[in-house]
DRENBAKOL-83824 format. One line per 2 residues: number of its first residue (from 1); their letters; for each residue y negated, x negated, z of N, C-alpha, C. Coordinates in steps of 0.1 Angstrom, whole numbers, plus 5000, padded with zeros to 4 digits. Layout:
<sites>
NUM) A) Y/X/Z/Y/X/Z/Y/X/Z | ... $
</sites>
This chain:
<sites>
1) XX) 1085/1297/1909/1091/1303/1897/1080/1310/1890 | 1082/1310/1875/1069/1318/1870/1072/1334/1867 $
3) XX) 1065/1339/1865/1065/1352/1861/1077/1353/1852 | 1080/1369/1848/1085/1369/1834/1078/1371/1820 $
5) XX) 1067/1374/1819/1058/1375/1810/1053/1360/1801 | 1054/1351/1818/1048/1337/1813/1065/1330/1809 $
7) XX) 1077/1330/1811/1085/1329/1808/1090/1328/1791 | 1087/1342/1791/1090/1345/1775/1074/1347/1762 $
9) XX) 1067/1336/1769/1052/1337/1764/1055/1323/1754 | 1048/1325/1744/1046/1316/1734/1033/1311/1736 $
11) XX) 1025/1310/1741/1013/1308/1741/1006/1294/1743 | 1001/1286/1732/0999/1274/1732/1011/1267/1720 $
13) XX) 1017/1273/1716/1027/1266/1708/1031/1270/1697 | 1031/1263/1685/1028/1257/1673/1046/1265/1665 $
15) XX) 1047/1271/1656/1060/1279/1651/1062/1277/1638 | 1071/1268/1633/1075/1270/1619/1085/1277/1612 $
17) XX) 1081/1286/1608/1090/1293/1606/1094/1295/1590 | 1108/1288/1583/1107/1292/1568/1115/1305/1561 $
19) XX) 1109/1305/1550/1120/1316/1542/1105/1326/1550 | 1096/1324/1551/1084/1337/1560/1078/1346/1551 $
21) XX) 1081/1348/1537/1076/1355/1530/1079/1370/1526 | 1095/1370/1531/1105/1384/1525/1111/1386/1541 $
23) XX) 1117/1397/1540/1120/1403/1547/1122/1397/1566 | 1136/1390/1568/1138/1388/1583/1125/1380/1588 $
25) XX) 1120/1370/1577/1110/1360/1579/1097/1368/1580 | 1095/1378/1573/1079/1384/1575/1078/1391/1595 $
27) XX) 1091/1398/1599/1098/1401/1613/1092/1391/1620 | 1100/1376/1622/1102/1361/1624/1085/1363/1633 $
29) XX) 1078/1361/1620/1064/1354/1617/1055/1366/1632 | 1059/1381/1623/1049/1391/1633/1053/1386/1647 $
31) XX) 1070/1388/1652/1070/1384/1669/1068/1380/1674 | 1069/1363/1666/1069/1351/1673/1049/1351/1679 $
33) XX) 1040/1355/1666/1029/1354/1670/1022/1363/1678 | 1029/1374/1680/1028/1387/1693/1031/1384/1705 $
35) XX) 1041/1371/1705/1044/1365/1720/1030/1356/1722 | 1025/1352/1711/1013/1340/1715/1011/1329/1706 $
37) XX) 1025/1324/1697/1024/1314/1685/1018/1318/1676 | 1012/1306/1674/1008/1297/1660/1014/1298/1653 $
39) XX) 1012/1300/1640/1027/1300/1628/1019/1290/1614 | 1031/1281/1612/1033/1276/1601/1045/1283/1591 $
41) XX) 1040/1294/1584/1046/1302/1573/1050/1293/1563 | 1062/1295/1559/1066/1285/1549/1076/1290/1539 $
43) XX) 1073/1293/1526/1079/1305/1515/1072/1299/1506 | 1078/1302/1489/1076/1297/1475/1066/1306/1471 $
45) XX) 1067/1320/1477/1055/1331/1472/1041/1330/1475 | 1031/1324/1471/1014/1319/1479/1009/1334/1482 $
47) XX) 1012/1342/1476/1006/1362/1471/1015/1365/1484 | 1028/1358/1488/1033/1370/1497/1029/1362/1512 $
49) XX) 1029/1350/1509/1024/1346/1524/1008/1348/1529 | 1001/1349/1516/0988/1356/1523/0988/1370/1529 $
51) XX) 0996/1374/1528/0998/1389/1537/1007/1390/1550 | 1016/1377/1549/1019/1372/1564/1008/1366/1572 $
53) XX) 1000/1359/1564/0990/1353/1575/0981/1366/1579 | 0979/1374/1570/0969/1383/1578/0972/1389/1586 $
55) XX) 0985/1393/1588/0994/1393/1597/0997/1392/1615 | 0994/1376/1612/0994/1368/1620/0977/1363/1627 $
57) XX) 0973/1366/1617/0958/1362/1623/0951/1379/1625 | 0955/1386/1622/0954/1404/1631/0957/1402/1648 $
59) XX) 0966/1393/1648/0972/1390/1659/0963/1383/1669 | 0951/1377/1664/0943/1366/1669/0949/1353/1671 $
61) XX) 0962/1354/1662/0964/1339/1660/0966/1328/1649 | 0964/1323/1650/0964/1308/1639/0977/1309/1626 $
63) XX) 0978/1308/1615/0983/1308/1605/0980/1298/1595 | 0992/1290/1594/0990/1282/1582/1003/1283/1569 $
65) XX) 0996/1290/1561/1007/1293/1549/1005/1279/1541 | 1021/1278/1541/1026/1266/1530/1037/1272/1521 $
67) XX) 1032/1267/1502/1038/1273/1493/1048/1264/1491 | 1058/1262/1496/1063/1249/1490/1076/1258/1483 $
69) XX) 1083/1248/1473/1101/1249/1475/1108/1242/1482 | 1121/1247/1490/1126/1234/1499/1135/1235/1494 $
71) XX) 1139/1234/1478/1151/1228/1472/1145/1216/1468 | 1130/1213/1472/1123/1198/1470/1131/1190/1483 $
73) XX) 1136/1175/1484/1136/1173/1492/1124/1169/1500 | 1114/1168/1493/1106/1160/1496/1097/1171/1506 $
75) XX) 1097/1188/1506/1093/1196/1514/1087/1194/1522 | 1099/1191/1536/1097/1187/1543/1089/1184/1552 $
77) XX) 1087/1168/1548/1076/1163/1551/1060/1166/1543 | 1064/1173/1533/1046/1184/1531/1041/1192/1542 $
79) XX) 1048/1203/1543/1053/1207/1557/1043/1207/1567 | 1053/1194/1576/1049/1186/1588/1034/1180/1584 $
81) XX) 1030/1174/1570/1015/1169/1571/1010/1182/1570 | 1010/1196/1568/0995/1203/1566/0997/1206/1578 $
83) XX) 1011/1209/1590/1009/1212/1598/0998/1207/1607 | 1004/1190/1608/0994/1182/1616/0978/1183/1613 $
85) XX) 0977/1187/1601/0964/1181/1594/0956/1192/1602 | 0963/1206/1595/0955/1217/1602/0957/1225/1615 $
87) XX) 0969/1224/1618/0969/1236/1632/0971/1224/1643 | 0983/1217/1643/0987/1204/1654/0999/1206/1650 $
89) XX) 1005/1200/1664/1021/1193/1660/1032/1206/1665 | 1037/1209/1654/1049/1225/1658/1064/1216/1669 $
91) XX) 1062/1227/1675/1073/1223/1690/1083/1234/1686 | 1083/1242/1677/1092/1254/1675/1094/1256/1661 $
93) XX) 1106/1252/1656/1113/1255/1644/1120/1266/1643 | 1119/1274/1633/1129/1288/1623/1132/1284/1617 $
95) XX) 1144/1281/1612/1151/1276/1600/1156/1288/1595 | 1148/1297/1590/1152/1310/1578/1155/1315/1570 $
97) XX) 1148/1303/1560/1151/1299/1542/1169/1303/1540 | 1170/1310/1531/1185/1312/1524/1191/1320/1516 $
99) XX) 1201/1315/1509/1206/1324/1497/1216/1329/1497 | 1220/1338/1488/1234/1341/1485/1240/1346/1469 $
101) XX) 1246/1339/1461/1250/1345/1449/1261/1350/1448 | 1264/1361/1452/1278/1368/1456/1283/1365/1447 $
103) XX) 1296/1358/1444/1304/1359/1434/1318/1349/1439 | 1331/1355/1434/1342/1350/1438/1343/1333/1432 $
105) XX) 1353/1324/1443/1354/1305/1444/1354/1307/1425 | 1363/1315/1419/1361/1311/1408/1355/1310/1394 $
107) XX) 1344/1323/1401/1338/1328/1392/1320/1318/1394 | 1323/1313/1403/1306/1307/1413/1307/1293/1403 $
109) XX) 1293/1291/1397/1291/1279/1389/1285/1267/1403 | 1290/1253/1394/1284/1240/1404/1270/1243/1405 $
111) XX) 1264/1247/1394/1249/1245/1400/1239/1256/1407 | 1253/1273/1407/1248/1279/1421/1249/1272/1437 $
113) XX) 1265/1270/1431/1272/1260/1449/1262/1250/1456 | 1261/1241/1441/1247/1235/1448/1234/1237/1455 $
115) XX) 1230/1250/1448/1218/1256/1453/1216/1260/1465 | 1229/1265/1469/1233/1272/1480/1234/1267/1490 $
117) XX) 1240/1253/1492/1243/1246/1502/1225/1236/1503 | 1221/1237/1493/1210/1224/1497/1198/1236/1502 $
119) XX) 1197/1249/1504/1190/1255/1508/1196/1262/1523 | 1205/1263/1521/1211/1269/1536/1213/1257/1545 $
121) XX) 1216/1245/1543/1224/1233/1549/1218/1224/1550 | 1212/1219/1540/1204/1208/1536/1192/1209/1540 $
123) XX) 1184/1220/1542/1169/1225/1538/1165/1222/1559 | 1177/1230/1563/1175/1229/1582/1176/1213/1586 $
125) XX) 1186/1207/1580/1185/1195/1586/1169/1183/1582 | 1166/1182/1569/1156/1182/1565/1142/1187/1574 $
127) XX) 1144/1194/1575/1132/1204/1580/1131/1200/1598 | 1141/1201/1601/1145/1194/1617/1143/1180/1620 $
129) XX) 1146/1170/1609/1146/1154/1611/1128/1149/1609 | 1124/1159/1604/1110/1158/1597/1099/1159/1613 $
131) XX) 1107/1173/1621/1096/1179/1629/1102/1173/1644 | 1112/1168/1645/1121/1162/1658/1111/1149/1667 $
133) XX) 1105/1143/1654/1097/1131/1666/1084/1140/1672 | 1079/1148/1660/1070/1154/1672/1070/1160/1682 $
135) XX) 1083/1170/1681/1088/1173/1694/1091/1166/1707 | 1095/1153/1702/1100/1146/1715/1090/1136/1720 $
137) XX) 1076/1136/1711/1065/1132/1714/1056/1142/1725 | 1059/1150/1723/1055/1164/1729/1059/1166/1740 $
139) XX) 1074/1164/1744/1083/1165/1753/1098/1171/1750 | 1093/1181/1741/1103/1189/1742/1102/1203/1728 $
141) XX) 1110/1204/1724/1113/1219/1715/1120/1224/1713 | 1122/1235/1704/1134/1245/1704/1133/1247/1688 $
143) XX) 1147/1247/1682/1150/1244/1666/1161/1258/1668 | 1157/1267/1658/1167/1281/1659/1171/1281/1650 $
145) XX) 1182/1280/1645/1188/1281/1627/1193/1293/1625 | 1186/1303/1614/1191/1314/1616/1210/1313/1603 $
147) XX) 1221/1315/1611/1229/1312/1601/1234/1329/1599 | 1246/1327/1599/1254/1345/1599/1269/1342/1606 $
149) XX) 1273/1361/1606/1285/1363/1611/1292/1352/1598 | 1294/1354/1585/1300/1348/1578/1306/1334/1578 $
151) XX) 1297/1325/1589/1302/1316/1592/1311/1313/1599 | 1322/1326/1607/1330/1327/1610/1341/1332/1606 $
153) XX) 1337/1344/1599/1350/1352/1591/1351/1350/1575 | 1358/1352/1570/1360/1346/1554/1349/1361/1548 $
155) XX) 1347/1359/1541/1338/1370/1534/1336/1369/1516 | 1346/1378/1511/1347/1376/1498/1339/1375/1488 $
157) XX) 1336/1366/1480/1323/1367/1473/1312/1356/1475 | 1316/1357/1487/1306/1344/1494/1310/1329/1495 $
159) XX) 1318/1324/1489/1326/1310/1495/1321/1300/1500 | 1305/1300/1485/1293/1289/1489/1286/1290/1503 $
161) XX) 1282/1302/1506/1273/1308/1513/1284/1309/1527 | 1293/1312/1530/1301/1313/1540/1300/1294/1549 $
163) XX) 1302/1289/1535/1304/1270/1541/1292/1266/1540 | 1279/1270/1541/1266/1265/1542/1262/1272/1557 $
165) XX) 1271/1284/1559/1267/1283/1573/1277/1282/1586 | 1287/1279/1584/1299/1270/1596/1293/1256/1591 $
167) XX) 1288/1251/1582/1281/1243/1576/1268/1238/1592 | 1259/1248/1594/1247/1248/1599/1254/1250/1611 $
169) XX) 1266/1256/1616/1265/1258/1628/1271/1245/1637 | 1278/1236/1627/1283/1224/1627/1272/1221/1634 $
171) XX) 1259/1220/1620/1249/1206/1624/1240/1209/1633 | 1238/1221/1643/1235/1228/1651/1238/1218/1665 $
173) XX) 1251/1218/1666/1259/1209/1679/1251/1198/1677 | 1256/1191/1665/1248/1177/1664/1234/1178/1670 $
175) XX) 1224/1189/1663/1208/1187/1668/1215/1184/1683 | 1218/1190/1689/1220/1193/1709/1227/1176/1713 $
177) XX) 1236/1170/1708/1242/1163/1711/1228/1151/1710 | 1230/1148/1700/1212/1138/1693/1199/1141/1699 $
179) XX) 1195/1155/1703/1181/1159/1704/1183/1160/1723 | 1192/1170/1725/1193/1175/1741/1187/1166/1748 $
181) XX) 1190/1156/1747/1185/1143/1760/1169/1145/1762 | 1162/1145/1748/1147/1144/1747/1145/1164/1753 $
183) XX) 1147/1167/1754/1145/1181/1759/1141/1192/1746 | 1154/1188/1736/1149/1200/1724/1166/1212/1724 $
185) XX) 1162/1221/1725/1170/1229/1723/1179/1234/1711 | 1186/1233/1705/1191/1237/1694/1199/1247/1689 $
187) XX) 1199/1259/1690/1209/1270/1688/1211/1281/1674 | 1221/1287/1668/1223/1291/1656/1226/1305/1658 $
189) XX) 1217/1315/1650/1221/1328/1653/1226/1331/1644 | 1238/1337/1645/1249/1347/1637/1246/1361/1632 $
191) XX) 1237/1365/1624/1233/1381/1623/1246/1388/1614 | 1249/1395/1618/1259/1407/1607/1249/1409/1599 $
193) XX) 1249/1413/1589/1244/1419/1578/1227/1423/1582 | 1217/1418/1578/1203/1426/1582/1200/1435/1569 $
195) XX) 1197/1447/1576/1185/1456/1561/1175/1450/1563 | 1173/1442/1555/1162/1441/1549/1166/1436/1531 $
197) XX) 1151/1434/1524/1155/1439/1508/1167/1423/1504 | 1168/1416/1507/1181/1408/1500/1196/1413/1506 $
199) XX) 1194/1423/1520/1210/1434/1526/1210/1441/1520 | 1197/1447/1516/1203/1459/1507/1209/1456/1488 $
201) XX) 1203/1445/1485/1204/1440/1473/1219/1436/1472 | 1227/1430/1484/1238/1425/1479/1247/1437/1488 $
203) XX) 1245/1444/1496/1256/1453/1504/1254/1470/1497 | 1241/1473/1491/1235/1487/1488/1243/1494/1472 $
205) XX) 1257/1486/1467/1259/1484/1461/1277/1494/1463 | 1272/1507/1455/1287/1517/1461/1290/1518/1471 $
207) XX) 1306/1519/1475/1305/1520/1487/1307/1510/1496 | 1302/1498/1489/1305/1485/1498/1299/1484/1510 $
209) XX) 1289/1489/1515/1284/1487/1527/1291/1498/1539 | 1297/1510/1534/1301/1518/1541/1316/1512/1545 $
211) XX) 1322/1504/1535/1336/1498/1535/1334/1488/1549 | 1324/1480/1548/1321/1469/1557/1315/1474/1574 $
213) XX) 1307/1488/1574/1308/1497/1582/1319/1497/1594 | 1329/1502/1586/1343/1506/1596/1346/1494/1602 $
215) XX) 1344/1485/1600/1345/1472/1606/1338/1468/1619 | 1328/1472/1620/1320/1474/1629/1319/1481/1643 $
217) XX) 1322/1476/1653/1320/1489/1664/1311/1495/1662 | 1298/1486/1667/1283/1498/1666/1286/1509/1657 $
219) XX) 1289/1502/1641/1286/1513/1632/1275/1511/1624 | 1268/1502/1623/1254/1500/1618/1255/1486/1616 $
221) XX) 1245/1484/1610/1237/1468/1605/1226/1466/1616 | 1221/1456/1613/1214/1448/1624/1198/1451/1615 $
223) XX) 1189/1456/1625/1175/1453/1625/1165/1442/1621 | 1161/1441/1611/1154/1429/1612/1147/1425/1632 $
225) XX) 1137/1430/1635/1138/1435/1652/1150/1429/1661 | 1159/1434/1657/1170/1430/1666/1171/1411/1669 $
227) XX) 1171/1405/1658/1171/1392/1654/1164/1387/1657 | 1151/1391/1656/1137/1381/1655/1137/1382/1674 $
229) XX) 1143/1394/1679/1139/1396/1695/1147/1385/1700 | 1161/1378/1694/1167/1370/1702/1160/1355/1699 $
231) XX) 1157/1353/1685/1150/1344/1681/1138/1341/1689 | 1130/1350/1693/1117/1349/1701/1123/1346/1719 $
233) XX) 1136/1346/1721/1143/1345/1735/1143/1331/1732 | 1148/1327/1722/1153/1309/1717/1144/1302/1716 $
235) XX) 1132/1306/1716/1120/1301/1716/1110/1301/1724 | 1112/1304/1735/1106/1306/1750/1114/1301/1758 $
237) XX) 1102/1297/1769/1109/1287/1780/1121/1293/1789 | 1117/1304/1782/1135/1314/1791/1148/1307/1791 $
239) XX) 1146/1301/1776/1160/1300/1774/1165/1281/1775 | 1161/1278/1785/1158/1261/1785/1170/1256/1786 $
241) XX) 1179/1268/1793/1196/1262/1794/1204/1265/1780 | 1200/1272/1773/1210/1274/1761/1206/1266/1750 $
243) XX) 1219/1253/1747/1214/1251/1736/1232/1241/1730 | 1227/1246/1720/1241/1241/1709/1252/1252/1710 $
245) XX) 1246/1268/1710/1249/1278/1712/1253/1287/1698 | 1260/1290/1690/1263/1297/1680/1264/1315/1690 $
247) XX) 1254/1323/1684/1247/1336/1691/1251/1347/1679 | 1265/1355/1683/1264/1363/1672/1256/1380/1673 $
249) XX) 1249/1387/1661/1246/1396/1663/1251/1404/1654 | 1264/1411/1656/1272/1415/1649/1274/1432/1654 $
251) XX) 1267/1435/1662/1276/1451/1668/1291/1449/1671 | 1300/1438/1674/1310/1440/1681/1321/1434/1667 $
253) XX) 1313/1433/1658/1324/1425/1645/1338/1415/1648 | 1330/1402/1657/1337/1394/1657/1344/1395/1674 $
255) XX) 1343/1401/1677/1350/1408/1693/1364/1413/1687 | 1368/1416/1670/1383/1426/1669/1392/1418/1669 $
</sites>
């Protein structure tokens, strides 16, 4: 048996992580490469991902920022070539990229709904079918889709955003059912609400966050920290048995 240190060690392995520019994703990027990964940074900001890589190479480890948009379909596979070209072949996917335009089924225009679903839904599968042969060329990897509590409970405002992630937690199973055999893991974390600046942008707003509060056992929101620490569990050989796992991190929300 190995240690626990070499357990939950990332060391030798290649991390893509998107959406790494703003908030849960800048978290994402610092952990994962504090355990020992490589990071392929992948955000539309070039100015904000050069301050993740420094980041990450403070760390003494490898960093490859990619500016892409992944409302391109074509992303993707840009992606997967700078990976190869410059660091090697990523065994570890973050699927982090995503949006939200709060607004009620009838007030929400087709070409937000659109937006919403082809970056929340569209952007992981994409992004997974792209990086899957190298994984199973490799042997084996671990695909984390970060979704939300919303994918469970109705959440007003949200309609698009609610079905882009029961949406992902869907296609979550699938990775496990398709991928499991070759030894890739696939699991979807559920965050309640994170502070960070897009939580506070849509919850910091009256007293809607305190309303959504009482709902809560804990009593609080979730840490960026909190998330990235289960994410870095989903991504280490710790967790070889869990996979096609929907992981909520809610403080006790979806327990009422």
């Amino acid at each position: 048996m190995t240690g626990v240190q070499d357990r939950f060690s990332l060391s030798g392995r290649i991390a893509v992580v998107t959406g790494a520019s703003r908030g849960l994703g800048v978290t994402l990027c610092d952990v994962l490469s504090a355990a020992g990964a490589d990071i392929v940074a992948v955000a539309r900001d070039e100015a904000l991902l050069e301050d993740v890589a420094h980041t990450v190479t403070a760390r003494g480890r490898r960093c490859v920022a990619v500016a892409a948009d992944l409302l391109d379909s074509a992303a993707a596979e840009i992606v997967m070539t700078r990976a190869r070209d410059e660091i090697g072949i990523p065994t570890i996917l973050v699927n982090n990229a995503g949006m939200s335009i709060p607004k009620t089924l009838a007030e929400q225009s087709v070409e937000e709904w659109d937006a919403i679903l082809a970056l929340n839904l569209r952007t992981p599968w994409l992004m997974a079918r792209a990086m899957a042969p190298g994984m199973i060329a490799q042997g084996g990897g671990k695909i984390v889709n970060i979704s939300s509590m919303a994918s469970k409970v109705a959440l007003t405002e949200h309609g698009a955003y609610v079905a882009s992630k029961a949406g992902l937690n869907g296609l979550t199973k699938v990775m496990t059912a398709e991928w499991g055999p070759h030894n890739i893991q696939a699991n979807a974390v559920c965050p309640t609400v994170v502070w960070t600046p897009m939580g506070e942008r849509v919850w910091g707003v009256g007293d809607k966050l305190a309303r959504f509060l009482e709902k809560i056992p804990a009593g609080r929101v979730a840490t960026p920290e909190e998330v990235a620490d289960l994410v870095l569990y989903l991504a280490s050989p710790a967790s070889g048995m869990i996979n096609g796992q929907e992981i909520f991190v809610d403080g006790g929300y979806t327990a009422l």
